[in-house]
PDB file of N, H, CA, C and O in Angstrom:
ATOM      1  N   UNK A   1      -7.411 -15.417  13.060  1.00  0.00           N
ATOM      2  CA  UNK A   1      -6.966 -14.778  11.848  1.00  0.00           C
ATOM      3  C   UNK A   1      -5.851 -13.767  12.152  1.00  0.00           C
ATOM      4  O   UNK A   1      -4.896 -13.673  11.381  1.00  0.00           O
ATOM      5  N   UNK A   2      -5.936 -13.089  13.139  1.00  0.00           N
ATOM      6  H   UNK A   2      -6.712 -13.165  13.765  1.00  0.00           H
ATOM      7  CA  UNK A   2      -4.512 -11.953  14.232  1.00  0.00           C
ATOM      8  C   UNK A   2      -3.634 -12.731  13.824  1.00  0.00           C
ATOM      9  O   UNK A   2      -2.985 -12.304  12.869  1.00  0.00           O
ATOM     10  N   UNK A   3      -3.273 -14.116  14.349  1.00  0.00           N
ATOM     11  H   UNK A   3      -3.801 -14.463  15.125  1.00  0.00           H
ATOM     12  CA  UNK A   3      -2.045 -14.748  14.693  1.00  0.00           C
ATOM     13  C   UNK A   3      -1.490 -15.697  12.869  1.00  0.00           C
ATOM     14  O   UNK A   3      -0.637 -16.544  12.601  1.00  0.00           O
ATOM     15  N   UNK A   4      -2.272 -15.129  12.249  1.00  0.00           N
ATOM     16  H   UNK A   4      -2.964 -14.441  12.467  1.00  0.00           H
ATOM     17  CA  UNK A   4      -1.688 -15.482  10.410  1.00  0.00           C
ATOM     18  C   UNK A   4      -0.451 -14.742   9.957  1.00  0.00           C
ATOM     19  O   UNK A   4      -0.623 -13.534   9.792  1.00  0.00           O
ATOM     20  N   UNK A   5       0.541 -15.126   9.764  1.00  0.00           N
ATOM     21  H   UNK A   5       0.681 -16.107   9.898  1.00  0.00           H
ATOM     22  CA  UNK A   5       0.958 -14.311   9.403  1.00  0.00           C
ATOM     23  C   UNK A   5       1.287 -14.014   8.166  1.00  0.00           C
ATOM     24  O   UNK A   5       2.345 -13.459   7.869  1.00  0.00           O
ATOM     25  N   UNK A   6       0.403 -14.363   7.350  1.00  0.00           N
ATOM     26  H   UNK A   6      -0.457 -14.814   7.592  1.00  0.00           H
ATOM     27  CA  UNK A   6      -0.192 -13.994   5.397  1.00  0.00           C
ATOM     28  C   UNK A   6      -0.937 -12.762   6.083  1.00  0.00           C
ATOM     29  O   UNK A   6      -0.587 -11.622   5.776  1.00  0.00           O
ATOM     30  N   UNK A   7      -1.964 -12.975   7.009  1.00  0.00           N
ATOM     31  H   UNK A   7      -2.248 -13.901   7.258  1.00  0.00           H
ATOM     32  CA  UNK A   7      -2.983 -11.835   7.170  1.00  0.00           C
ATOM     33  C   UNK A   7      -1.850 -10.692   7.568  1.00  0.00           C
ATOM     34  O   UNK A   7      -1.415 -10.137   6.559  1.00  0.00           O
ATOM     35  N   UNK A   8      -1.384 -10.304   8.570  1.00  0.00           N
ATOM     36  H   UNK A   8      -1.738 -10.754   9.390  1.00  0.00           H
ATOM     37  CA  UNK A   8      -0.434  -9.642   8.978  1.00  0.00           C
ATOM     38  C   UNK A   8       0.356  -8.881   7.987  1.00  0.00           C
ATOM     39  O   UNK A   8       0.196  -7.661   7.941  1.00  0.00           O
ATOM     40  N   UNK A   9       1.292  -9.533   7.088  1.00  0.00           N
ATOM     41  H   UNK A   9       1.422 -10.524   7.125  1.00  0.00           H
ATOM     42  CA  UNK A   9       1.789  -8.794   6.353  1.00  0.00           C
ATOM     43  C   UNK A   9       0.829  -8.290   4.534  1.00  0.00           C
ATOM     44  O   UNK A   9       1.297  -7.924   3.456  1.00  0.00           O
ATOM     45  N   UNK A  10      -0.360  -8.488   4.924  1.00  0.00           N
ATOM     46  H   UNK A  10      -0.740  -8.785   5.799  1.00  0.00           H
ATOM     47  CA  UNK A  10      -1.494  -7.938   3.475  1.00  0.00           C
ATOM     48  C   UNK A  10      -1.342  -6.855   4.862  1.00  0.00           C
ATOM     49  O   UNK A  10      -0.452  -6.026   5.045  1.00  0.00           O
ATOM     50  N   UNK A  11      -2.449  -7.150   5.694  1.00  0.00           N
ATOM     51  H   UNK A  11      -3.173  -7.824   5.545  1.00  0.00           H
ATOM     52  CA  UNK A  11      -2.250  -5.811   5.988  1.00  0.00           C
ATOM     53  C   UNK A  11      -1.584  -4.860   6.503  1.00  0.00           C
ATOM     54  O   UNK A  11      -2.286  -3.886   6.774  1.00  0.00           O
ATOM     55  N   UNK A  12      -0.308  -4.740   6.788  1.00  0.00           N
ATOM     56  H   UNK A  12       0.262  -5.531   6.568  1.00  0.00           H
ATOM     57  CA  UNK A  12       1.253  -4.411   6.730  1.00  0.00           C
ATOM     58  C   UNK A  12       1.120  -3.678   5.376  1.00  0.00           C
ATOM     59  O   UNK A  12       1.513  -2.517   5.265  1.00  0.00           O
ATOM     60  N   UNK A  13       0.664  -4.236   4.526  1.00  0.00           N
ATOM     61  H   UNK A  13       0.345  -5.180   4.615  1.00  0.00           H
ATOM     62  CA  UNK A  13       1.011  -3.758   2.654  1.00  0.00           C
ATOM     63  C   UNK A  13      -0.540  -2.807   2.957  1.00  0.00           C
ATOM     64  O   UNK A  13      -0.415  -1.768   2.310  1.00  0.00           O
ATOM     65  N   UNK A  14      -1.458  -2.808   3.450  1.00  0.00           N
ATOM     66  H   UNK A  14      -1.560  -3.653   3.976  1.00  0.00           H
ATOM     67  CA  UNK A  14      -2.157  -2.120   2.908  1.00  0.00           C
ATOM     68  C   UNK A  14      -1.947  -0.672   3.611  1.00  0.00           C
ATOM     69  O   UNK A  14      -1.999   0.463   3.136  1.00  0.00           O
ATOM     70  N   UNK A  15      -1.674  -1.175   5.009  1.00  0.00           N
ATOM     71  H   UNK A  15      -1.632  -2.097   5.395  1.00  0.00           H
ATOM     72  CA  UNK A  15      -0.824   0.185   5.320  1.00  0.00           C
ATOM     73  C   UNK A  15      -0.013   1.047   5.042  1.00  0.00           C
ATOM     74  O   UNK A  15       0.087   2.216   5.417  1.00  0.00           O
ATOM     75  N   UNK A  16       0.643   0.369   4.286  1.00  0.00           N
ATOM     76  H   UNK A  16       0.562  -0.580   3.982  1.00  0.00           H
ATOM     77  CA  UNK A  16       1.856   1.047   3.445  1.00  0.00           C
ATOM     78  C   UNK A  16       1.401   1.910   2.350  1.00  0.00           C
ATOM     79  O   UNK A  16       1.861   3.024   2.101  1.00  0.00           O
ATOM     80  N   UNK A  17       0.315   1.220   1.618  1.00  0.00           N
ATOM     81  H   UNK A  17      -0.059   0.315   1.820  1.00  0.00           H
ATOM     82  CA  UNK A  17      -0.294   1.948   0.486  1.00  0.00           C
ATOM     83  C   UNK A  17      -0.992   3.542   1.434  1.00  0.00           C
ATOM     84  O   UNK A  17      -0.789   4.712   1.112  1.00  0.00           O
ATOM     85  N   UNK A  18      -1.777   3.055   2.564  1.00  0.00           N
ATOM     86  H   UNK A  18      -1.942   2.104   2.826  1.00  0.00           H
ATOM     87  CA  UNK A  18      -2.439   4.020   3.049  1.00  0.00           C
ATOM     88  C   UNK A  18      -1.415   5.527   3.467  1.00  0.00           C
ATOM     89  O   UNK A  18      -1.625   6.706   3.182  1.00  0.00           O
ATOM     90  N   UNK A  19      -0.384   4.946   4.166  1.00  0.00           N
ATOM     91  H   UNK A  19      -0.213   3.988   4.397  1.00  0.00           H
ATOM     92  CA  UNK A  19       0.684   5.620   4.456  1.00  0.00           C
ATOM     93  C   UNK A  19       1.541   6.765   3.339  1.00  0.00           C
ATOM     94  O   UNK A  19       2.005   7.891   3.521  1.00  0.00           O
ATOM     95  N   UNK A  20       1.483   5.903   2.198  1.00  0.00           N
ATOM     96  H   UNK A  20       1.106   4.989   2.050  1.00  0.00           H
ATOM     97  CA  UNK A  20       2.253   6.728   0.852  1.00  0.00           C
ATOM     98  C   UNK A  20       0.715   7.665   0.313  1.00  0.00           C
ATOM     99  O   UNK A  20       0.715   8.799  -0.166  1.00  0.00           O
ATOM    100  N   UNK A  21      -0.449   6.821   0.560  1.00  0.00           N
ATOM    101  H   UNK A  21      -0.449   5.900   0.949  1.00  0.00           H
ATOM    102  CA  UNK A  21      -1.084   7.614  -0.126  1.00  0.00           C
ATOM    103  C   UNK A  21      -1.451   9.644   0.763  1.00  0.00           C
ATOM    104  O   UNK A  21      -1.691  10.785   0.367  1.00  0.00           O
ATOM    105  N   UNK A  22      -1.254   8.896   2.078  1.00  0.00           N
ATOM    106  H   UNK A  22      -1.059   7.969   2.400  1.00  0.00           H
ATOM    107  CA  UNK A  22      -1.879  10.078   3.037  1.00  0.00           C
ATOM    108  C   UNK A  22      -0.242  11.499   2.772  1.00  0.00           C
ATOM    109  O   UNK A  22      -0.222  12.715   2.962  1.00  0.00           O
ATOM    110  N   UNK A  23       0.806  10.568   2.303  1.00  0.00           N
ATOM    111  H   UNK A  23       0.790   9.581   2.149  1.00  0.00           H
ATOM    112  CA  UNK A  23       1.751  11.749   1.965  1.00  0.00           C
ATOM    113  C   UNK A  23       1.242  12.406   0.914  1.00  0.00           C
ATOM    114  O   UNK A  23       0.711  13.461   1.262  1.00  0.00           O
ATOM    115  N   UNK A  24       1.195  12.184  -0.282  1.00  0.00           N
ATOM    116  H   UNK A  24       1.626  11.327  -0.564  1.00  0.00           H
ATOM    117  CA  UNK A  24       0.997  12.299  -1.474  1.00  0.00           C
ATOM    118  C   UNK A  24       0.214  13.372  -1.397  1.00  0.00           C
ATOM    119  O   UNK A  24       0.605  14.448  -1.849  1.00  0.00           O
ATOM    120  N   UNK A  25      -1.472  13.178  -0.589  1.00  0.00           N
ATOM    121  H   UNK A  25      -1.790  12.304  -0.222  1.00  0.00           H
ATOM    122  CA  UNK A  25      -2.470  13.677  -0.860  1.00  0.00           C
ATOM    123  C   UNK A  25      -1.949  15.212  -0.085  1.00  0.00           C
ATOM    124  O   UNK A  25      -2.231  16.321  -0.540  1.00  0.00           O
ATOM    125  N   UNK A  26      -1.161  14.973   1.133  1.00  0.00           N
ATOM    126  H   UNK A  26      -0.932  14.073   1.502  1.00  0.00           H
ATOM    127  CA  UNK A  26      -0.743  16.123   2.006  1.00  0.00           C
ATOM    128  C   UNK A  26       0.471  17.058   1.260  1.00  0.00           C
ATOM    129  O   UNK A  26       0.780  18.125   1.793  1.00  0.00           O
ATOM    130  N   UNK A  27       0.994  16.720   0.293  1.00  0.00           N
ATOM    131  H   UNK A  27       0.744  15.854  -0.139  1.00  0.00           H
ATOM    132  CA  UNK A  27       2.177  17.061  -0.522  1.00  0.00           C
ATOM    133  C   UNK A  27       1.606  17.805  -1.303  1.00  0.00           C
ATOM    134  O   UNK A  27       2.181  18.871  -1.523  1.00  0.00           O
ATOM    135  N   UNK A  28       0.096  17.512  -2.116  1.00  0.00           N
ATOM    136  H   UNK A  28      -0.372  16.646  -1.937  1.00  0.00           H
ATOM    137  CA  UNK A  28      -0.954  17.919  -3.338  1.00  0.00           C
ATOM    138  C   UNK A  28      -1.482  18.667  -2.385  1.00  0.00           C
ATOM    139  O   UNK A  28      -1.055  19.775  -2.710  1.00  0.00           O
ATOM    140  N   UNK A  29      -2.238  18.858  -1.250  1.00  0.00           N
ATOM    141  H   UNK A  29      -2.586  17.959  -0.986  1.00  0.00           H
ATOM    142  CA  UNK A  29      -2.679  20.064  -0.851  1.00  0.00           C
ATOM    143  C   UNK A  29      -2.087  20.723  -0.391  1.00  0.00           C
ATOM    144  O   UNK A  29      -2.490  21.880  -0.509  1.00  0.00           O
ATOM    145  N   UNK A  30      -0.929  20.565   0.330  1.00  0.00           N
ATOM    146  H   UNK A  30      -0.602  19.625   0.425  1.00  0.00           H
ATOM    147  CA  UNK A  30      -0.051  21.655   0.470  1.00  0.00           C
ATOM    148  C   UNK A  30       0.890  22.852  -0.994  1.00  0.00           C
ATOM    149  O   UNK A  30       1.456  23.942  -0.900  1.00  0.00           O
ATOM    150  N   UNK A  31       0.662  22.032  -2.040  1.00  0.00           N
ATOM    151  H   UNK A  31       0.202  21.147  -2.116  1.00  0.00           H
ATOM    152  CA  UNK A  31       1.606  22.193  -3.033  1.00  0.00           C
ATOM    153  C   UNK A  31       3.147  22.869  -3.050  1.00  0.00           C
ATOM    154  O   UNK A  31       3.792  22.098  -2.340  1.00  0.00           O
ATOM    155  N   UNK A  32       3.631  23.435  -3.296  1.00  0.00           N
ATOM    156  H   UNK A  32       3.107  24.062  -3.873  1.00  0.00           H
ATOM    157  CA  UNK A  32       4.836  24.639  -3.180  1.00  0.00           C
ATOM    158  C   UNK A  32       6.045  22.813  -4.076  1.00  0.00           C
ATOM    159  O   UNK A  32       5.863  21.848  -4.819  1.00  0.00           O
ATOM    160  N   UNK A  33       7.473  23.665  -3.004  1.00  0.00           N
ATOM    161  H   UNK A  33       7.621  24.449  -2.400  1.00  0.00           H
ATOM    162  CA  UNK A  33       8.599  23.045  -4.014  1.00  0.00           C
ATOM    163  C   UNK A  33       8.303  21.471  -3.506  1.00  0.00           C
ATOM    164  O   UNK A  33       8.571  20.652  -4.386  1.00  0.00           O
ATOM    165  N   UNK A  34       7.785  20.874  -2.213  1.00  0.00           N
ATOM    166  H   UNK A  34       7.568  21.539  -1.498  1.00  0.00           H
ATOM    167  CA  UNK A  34       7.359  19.407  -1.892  1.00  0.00           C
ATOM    168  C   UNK A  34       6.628  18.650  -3.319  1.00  0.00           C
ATOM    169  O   UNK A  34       7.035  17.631  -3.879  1.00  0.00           O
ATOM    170  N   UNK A  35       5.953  19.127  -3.532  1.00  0.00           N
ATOM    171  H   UNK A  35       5.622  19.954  -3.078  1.00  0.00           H
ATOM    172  CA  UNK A  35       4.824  18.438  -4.503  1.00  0.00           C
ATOM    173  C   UNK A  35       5.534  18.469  -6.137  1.00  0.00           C
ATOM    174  O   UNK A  35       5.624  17.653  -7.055  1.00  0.00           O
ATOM    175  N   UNK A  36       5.967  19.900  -5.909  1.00  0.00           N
ATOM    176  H   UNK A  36       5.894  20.563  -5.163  1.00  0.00           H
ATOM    177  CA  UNK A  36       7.223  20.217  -7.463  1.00  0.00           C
ATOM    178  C   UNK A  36       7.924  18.980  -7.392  1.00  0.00           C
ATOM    179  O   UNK A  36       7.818  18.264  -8.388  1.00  0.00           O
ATOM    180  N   UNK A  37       8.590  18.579  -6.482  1.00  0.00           N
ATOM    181  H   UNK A  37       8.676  19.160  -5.673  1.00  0.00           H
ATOM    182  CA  UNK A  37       9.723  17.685  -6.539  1.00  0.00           C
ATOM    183  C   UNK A  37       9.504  15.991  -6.392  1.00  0.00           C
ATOM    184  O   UNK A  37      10.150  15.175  -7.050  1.00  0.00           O
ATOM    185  N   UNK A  38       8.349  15.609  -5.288  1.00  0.00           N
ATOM    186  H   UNK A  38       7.825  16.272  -4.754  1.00  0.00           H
ATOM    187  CA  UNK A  38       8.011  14.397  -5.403  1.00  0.00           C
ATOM    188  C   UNK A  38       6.823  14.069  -5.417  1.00  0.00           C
ATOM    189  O   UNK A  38       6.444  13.114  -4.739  1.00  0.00           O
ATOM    190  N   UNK A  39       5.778  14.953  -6.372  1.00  0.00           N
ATOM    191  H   UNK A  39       6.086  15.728  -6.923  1.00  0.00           H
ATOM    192  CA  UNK A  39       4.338  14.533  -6.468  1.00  0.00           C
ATOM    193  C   UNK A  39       4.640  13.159  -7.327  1.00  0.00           C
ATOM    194  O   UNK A  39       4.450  12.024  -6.890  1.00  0.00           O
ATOM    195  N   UNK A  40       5.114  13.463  -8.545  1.00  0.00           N
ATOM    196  H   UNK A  40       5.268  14.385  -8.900  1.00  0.00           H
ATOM    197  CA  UNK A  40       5.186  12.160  -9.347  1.00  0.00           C
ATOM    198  C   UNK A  40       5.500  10.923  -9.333  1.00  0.00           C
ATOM    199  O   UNK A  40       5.025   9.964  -9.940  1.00  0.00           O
ATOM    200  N   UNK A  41       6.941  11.075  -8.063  1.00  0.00           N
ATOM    201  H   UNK A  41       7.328  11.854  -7.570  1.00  0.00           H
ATOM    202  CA  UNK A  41       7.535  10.035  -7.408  1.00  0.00           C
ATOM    203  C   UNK A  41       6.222   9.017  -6.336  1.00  0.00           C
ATOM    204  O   UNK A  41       5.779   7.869  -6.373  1.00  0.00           O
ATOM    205  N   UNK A  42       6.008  10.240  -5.474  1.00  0.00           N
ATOM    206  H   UNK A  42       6.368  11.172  -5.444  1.00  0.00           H
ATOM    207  CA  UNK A  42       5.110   9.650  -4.360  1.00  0.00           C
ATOM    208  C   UNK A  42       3.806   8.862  -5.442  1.00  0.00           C
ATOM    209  O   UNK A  42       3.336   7.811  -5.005  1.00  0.00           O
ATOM    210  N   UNK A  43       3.407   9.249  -6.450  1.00  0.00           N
ATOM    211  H   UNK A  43       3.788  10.103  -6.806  1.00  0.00           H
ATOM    212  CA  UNK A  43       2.189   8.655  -7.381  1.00  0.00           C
ATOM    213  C   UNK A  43       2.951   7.027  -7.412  1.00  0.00           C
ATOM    214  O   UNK A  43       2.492   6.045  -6.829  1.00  0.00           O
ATOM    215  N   UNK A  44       4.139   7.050  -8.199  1.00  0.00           N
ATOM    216  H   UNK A  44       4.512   7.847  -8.673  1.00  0.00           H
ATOM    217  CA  UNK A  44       4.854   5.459  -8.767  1.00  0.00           C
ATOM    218  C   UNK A  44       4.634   4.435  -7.382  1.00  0.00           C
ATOM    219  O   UNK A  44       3.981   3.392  -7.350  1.00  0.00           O
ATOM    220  N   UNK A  45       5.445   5.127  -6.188  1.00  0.00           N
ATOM    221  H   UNK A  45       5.975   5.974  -6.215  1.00  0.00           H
ATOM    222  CA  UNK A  45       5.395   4.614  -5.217  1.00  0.00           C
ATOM    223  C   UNK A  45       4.387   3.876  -4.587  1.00  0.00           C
ATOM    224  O   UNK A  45       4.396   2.788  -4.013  1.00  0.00           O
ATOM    225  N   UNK A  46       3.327   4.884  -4.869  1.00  0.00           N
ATOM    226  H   UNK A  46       3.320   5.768  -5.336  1.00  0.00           H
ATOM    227  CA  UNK A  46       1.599   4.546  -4.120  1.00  0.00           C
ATOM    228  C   UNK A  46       1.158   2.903  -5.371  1.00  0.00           C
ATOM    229  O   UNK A  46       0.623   1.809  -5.195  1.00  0.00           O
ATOM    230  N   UNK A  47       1.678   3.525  -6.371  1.00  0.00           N
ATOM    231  H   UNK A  47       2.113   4.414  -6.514  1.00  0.00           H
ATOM    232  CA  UNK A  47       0.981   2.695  -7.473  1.00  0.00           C
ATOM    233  C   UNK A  47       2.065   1.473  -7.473  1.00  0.00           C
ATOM    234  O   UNK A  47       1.456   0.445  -7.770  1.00  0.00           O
ATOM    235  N   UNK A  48       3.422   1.215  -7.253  1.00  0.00           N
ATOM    236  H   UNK A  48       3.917   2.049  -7.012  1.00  0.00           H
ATOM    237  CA  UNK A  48       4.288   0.215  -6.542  1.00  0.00           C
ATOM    238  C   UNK A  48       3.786  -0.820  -5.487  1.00  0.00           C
ATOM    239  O   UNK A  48       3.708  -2.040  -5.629  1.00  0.00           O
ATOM    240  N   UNK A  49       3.438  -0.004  -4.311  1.00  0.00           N
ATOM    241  H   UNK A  49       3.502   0.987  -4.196  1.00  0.00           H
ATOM    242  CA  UNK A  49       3.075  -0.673  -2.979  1.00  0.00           C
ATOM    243  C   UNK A  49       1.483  -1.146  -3.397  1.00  0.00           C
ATOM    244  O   UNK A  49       1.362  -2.358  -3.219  1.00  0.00           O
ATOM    245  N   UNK A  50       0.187  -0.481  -3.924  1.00  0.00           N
ATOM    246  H   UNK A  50       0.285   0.503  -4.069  1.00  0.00           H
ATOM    247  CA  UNK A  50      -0.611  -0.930  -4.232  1.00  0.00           C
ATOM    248  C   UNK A  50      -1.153  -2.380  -4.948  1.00  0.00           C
ATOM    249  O   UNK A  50      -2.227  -2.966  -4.808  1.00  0.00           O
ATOM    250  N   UNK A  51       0.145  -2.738  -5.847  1.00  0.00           N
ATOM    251  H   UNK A  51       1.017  -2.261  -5.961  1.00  0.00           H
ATOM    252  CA  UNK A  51      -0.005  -3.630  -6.987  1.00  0.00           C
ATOM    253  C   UNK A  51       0.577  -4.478  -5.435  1.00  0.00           C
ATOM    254  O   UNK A  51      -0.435  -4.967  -4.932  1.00  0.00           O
ATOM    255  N   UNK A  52       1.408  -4.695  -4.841  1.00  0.00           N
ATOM    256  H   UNK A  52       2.230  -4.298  -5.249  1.00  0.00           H
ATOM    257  CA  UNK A  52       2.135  -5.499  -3.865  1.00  0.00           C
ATOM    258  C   UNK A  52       0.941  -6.299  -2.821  1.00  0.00           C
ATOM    259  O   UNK A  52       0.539  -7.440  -2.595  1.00  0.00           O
ATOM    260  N   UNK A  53       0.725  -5.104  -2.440  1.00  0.00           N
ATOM    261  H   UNK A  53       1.052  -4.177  -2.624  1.00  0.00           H
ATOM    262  CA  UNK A  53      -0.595  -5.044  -1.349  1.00  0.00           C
ATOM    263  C   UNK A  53      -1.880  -6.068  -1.765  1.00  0.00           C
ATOM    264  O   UNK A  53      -2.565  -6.814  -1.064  1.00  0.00           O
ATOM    265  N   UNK A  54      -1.905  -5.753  -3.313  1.00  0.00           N
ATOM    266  H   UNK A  54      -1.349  -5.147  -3.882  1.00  0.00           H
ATOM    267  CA  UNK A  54      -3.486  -6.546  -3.794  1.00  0.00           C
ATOM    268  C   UNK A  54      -3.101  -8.108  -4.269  1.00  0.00           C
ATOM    269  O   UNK A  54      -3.951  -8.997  -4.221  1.00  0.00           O
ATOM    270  N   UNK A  55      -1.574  -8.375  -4.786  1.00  0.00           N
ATOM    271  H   UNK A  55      -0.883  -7.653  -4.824  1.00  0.00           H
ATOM    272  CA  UNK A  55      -0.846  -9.353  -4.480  1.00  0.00           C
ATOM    273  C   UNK A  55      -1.184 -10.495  -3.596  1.00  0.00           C
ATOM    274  O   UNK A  55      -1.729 -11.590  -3.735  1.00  0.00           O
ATOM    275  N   UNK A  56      -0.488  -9.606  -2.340  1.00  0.00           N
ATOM    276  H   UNK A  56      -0.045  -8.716  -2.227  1.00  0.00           H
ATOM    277  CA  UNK A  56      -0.322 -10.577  -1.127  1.00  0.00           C
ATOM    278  C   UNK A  56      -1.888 -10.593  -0.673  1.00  0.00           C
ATOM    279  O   UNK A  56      -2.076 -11.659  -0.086  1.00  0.00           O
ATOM    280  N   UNK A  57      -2.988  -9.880  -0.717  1.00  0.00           N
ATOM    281  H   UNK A  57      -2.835  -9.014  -1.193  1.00  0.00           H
ATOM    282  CA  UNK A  57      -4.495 -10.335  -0.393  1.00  0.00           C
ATOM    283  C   UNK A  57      -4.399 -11.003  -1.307  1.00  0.00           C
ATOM    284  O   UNK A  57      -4.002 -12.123  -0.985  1.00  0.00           O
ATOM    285  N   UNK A  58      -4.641 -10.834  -2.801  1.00  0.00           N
ATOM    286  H   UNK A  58      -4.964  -9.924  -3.062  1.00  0.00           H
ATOM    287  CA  UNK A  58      -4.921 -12.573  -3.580  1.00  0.00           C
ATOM    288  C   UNK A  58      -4.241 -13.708  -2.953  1.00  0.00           C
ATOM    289  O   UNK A  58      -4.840 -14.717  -2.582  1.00  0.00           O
ATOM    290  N   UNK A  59      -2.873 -13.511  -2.831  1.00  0.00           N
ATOM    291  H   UNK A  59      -2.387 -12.691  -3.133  1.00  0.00           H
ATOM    292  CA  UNK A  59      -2.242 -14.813  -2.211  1.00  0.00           C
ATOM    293  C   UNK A  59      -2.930 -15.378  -0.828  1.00  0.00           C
ATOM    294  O   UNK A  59      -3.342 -16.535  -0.744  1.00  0.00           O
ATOM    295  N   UNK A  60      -3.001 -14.482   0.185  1.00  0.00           N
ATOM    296  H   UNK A  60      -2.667 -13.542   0.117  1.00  0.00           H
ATOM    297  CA  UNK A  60      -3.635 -14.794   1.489  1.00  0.00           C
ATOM    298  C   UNK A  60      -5.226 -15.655   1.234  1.00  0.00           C
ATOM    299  O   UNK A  60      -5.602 -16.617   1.904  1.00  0.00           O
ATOM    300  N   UNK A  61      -6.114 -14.905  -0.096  1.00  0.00           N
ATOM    301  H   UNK A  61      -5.809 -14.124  -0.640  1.00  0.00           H
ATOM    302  CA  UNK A  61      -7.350 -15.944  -0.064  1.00  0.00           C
ATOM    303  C   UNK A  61      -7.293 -16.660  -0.934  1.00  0.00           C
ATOM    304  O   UNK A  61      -8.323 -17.332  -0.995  1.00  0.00           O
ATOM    305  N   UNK A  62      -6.303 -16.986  -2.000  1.00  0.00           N
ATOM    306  H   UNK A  62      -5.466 -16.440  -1.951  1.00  0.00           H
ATOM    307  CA  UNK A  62      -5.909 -17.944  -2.515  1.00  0.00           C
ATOM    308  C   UNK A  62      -5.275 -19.176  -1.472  1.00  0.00           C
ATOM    309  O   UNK A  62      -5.483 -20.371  -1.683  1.00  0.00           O
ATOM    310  N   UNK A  63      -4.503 -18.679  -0.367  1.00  0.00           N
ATOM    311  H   UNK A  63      -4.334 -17.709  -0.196  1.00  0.00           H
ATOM    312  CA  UNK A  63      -4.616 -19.878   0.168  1.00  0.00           C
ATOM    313  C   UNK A  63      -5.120 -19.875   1.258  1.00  0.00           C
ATOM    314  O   UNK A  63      -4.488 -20.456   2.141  1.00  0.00           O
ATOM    315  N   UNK A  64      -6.179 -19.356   1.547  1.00  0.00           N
ATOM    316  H   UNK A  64      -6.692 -18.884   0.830  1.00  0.00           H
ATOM    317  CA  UNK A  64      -7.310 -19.752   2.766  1.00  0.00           C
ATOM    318  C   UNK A  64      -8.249 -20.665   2.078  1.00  0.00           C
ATOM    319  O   UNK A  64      -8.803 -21.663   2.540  1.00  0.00           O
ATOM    320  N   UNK A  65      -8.329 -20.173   0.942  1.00  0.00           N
ATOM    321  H   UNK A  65      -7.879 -19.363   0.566  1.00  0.00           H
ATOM    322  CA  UNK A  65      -9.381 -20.695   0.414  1.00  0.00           C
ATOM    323  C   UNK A  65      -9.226 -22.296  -0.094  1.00  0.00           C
ATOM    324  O   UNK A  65     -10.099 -22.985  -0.621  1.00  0.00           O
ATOM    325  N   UNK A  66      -8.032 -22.618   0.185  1.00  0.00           N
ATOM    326  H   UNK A  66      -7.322 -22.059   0.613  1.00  0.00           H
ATOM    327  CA  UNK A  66      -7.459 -23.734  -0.036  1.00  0.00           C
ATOM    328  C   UNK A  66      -7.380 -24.500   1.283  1.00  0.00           C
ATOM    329  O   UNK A  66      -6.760 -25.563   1.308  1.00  0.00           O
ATOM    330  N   UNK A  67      -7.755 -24.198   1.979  1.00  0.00           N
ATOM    331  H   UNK A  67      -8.259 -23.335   1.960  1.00  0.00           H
ATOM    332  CA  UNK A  67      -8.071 -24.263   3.415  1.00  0.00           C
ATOM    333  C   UNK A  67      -6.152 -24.537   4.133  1.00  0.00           C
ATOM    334  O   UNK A  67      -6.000 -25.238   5.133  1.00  0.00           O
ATOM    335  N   UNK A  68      -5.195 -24.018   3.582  1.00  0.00           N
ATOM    336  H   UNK A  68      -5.319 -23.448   2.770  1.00  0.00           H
ATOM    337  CA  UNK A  68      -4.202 -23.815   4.312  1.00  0.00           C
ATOM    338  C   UNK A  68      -3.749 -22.969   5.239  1.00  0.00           C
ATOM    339  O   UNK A  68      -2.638 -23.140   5.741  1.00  0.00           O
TER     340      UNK A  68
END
């Protein structure tokens, strides 16, 4: 399953989500002019890469499950 490379890039995407989300959350507890300026942005972003991420897993067991 390592050497898939559907598997690879879902989880590539889920990293990404994890990655935007661990800013976000560090931006919100830190607050000051960071969070003033791209709390809202970093939210679209998280919620961008998320929809992508759950995507490419449907696609990946959509076609495993197809036995391709």
């Amino acid at each position: 399953m390592l050497s898939d490379p559907l598997f690879i890039v879902a989880v590539i995407g889920a990293l990404v989500v994890l990655g935007i989300l661990a800013v976000g959350i560090g931006g919100f507890a830190q607050g000051g002019a960071f969070n003033k300026k791209h709390g809202n942005r970093m939210m679209r972003w998280r919620l961008y890469a998320q929809f992508a991420a759950v995507a490419l897993i449907m696609i990946f067991v959509y076609f495993r499950s197809k036995g391709a």
